[in-house]
C-alpha positions as CSV (number, residue, x, y, z in Angstrom):
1,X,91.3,23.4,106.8
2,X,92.2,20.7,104.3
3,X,95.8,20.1,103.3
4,X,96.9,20.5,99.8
5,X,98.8,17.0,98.2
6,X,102.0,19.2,98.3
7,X,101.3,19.9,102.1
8,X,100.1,16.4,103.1
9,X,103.7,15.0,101.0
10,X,106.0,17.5,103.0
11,X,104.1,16.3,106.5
12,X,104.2,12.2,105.2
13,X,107.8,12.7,104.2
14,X,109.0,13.9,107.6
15,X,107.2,11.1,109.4
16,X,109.5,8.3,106.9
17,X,110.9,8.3,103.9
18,X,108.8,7.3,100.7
19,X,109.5,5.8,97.3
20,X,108.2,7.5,94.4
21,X,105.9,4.9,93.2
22,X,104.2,4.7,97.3
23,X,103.6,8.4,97.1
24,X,102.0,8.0,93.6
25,X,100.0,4.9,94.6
26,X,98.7,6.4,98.0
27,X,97.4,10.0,95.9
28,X,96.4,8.0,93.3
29,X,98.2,10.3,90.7
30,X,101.0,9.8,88.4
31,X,104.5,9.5,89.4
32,X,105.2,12.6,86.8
33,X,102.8,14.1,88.7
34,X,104.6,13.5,92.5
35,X,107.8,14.6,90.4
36,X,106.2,17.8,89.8
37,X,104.9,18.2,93.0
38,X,108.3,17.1,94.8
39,X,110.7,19.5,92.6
40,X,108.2,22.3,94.0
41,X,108.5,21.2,97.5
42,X,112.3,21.1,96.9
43,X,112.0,24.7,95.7
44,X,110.1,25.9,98.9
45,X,111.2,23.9,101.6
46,X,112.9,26.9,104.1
47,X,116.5,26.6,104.6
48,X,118.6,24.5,106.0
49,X,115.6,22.0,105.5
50,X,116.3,19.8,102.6
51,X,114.7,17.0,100.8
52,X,116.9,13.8,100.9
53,X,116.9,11.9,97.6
54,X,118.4,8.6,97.7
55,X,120.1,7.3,94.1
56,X,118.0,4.9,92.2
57,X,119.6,1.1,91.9
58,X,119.5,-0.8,88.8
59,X,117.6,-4.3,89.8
60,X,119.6,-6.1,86.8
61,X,123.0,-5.4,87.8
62,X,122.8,-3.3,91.3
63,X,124.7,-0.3,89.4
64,X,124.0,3.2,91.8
65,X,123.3,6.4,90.4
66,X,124.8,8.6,93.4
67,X,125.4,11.4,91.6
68,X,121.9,12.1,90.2
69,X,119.7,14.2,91.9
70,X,116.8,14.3,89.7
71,X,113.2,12.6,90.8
72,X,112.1,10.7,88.2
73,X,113.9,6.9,87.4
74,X,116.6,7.2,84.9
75,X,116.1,5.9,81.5
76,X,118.8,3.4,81.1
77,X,121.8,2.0,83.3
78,X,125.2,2.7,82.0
79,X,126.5,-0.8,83.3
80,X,124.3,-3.1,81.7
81,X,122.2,-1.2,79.6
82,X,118.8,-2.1,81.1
């Protein structure tokens, strides 16, 4: 039985933890496209399972987002406006 991209993620993510842009590179889809996929898995991943997101880092300034828990990259840092 082949694995669906969904399936293969939640099996690669419990092995190590993956960046965005790796999962997009290695399925050689989008990154909106691993955000949709992810915010499924999130949905349907059985309790007390949960998927850990770290916070993004601005590379200008090294500002953290902690409190966002969205998958895709912010638009903007509040800091320095990059």
């Amino acid at each position: 039985m082949e694995l669906t991209r969904r399936r293969e993620i939640m099996a690669m993510l419990r092995e190590r933890e993956w960046t965005l842009d790796e999962l997009a590179r290695n399925f050689v889809v989008s990154k909106k496209v691993i955000i949709n996929d992810l915010e499924h898995i999130a949905r349907s991943v059985p309790r007390p399972t949960r998927l850990q997101i770290h916070p993004p880092t601005c590379e200008s300034c090294g500002f953290r987002f902690k409190d966002r828990a969205k998958f895709n990259d912010p638009s903007r840092c509040p800091r320095c406006k990059n």
